[in-house]
C-alpha positions, 0 to 999 in steps of 0.5 A, a space after each residue: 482528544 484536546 488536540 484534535 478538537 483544537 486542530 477542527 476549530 482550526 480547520 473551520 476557521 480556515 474554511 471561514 478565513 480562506 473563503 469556501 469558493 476558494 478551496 477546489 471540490 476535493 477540499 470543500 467536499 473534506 470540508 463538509 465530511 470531515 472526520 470527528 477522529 483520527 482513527 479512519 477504521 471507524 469513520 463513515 463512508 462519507 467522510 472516507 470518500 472525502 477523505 481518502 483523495 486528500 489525507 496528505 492535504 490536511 495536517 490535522 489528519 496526518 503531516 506527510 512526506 513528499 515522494 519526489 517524482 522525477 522529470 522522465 515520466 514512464 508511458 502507458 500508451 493507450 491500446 484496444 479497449 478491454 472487453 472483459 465480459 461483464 459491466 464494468 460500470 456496474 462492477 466499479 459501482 457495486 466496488 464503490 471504486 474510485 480508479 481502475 486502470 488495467 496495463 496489459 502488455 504496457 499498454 492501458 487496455 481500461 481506465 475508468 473513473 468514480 465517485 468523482 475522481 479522476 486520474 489527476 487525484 491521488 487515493 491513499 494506498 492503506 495496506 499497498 504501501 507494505 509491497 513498496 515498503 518490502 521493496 525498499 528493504 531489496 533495495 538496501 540489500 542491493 545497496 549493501 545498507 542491509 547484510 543479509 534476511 537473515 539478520 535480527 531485528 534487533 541489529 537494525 533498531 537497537 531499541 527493541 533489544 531485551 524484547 520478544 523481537 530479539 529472536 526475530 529476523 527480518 524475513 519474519 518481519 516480511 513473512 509476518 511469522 515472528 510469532 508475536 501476538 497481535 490483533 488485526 481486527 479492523 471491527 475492533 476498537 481495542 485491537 492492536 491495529 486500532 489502538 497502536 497509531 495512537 500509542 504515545 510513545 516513550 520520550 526518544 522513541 519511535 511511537 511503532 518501536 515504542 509499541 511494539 516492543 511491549 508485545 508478547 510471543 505468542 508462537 517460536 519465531 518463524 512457525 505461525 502467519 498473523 497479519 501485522 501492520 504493526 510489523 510492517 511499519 517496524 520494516 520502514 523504521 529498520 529500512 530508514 535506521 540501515 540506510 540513513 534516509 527517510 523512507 520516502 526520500 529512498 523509495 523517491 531516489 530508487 523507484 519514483 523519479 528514475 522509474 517515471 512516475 507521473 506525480 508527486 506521492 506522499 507518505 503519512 507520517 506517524 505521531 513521532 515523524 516516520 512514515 508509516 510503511 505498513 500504510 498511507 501512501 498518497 498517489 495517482 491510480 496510473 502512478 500505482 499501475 506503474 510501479 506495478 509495472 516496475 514489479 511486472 519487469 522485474 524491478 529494473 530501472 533503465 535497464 539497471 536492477 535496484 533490487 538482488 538477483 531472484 528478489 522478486 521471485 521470492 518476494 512474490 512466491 508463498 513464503 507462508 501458508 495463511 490457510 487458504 487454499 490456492 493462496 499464500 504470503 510472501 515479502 509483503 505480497 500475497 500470492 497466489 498458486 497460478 504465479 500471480 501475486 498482489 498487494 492489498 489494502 484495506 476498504 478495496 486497493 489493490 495493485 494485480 500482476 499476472 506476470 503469465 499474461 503481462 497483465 498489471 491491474 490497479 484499483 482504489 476503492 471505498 468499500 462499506 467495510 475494511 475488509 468487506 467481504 463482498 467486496 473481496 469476491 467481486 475483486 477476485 471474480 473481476 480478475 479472473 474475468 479479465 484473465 479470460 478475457 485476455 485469453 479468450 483474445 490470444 485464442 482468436 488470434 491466428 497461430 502465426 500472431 501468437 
């Protein structure tokens, strides 16, 4: 708390020395709402509306690592405007969303913008991350960094040996079935999503695999679904222990730059230097849509695969059953039956692939609560509104256009 209290005279002190008109809107708006703690679950709507377009912008909030984008940026050509049926303006609004952007058939059909952004900012991602960090353990099976989802945990991170992790692979790890004991309530001060960030690490240990290490079974590896961030944040430390690199640099060299994103990401890091992979990163609307068209074309990257024959197929396919009806969990993507899968983040983001319709949806938001549940049946209600949409359009074509 010490610390944090000095980091804010600090920032207030810039704010004097540097000058208000000085600073773009982004940061004088940061400025004005800044955060009294580090902990985002409970900060207000204010403060998360300033902060969520400039987290990597603020040391005092979280250091980040660059994701490096490359020269060749991948085209989204502008097409027909989407009509799908309901006031989009009205819906972005009751979303309190920030950017939509919808790409169907490689062309964006909608984009549209609020609460002041724009597509030149950067969201952070929350819980999007997980489907990119999930990829990137594809990517070092493919670059033969990782043998095999069936290795343990513990072959990777040698620090968790001797703990309840010794039984778990790493497709547990991706299904979120190792049976370890968590609670993922973002309402709730003392679990173990709010406290683990702000765990201290032991000295020489990663802070995720200091904390982690220390939890209990709950249930046989491999037999019960629990929703862990922590979990997925020990994915990025295994992917960066296997190949040697920092997450962001091997997410840069194998999807950002050579895929064409627009912008530079960037990746939150942890209180001990490691991206924190179940979470944070930084980037662009557009940026997200792209890489869900990186997903949507089956991973390819100049016509070269970065990812194992049938990856994403598996990844995206229910791998456990999460008791809910027409939905599932796979590699860090949550799937549902009609063959459409996503990545979601907590307070609204989500990237929406609908391989049947060629269809890529993009959304960041601020909702008034981490998992809103109005927020969620809005969300779920719009896809399927633009799902019919486009197949209401494919219905008036002529048969010999089909």
């Amino acid at each position: 708390m010490k610390k944090w209290i000095i980091g804010l005279l600090v920032v207030a002190a810039a704010v004097l020395g540097i000058g208000w008109l000085t600073m773009d809107k982004d940061m004088r708006n940061l400025a004005a709402n800044l955060p009294t703690d580090r902990n985002v679950l409970f900060w207000s709507i204010a403060q998360r509306d300033a902060a969520f377009r400039t987290m990597d912008r603020l040391p005092v909030l979280a250091k980040a690592n660059i994701i490096e984008a490359g020269e060749k940026v991948f085209p989204l050509p502008k097409g027909a405007e989407l009509k799908p049926g309901i006031d989009v303006d009205a819906y972005m609004k009751a979303q309190r969303t920030a950017g939509l952007v919808i790409v169907h058939n490689g062309q964006v059909r909608l984009e549209k913008y609020g609460l002041d952004f724009d597509g030149n900012g950067k969201w952070t991602s929350f819980s999007v991350a997980k489907s990119l960090t999930s990829t990137m353990v594809g990517a070092a099976i493919k670059d033969g960094y990782i043998k095999s989802l069936d290795d343990k945990v513990t072959q990777y991170i040698p620090e968790m040996k001797g703990s309840a992790y010794d039984d778990v692979t790493i497709a547990q790890l991706l299904t979120m079935t190792s049976g370890i004991k968590w609670n993922e309530d973002y309402e709730d001060p003392k679990s173990d999503v709010a406290r683990f960030n702000e765990h201290k690490a032991e000295p020489g240990i990663d802070v995720t695999v200091s904390y982690m290490r220390k939890l209990p079974r709950e249930a046989p590896a491999g037999t019960k679904w629990v929703y862990k961030t922590g979990e997925t944040n020990l994915i990025g430390v295994l992917v960066s222990k296997a190949t040697g690199k920092k997450l962001s640099d091997y997410l840069s060299e194998k999807v950002w730059a050579p895929f064409g994103m627009e912008q530079d990401g960037s990746w939150l890091l942890g209180s001990t230097g490691h991206e924190i992979s179940g979470c944070c990163i930084q980037a662009s609307t557009r940026d997200y849509a792209r890489f869900g068209m990186f997903i949507l074309g089956g991973g390819l990257v100049n016509g070269k695969a970065i990812l194992p024959d049938g990856w994403i197929a598996s990844a995206t396919t229910k791998q456990a059953d999460i008791g809910t009806p027409g939905k599932g969990y796979g590699f860090q993507w949550w799937t549902y039956d009609d063959g459409s899968y996503a990545a979601q983040g907590i307070f609204g983001q989500g990237i929406f692939i609908d391989p049947k319709r060629k269809l890529v949806i993009a959304s960041n938001s601020n909702w008034p609560r981490a998992t809103d549940p109005a927020g969620q049946d809005g969300r779920e209600a719009f896809y399927k509104a633009v799902q019919k949409a486009l197949d209401d359009e494919l219905a008036s074509f002529p048969e010999d256009v089909k």
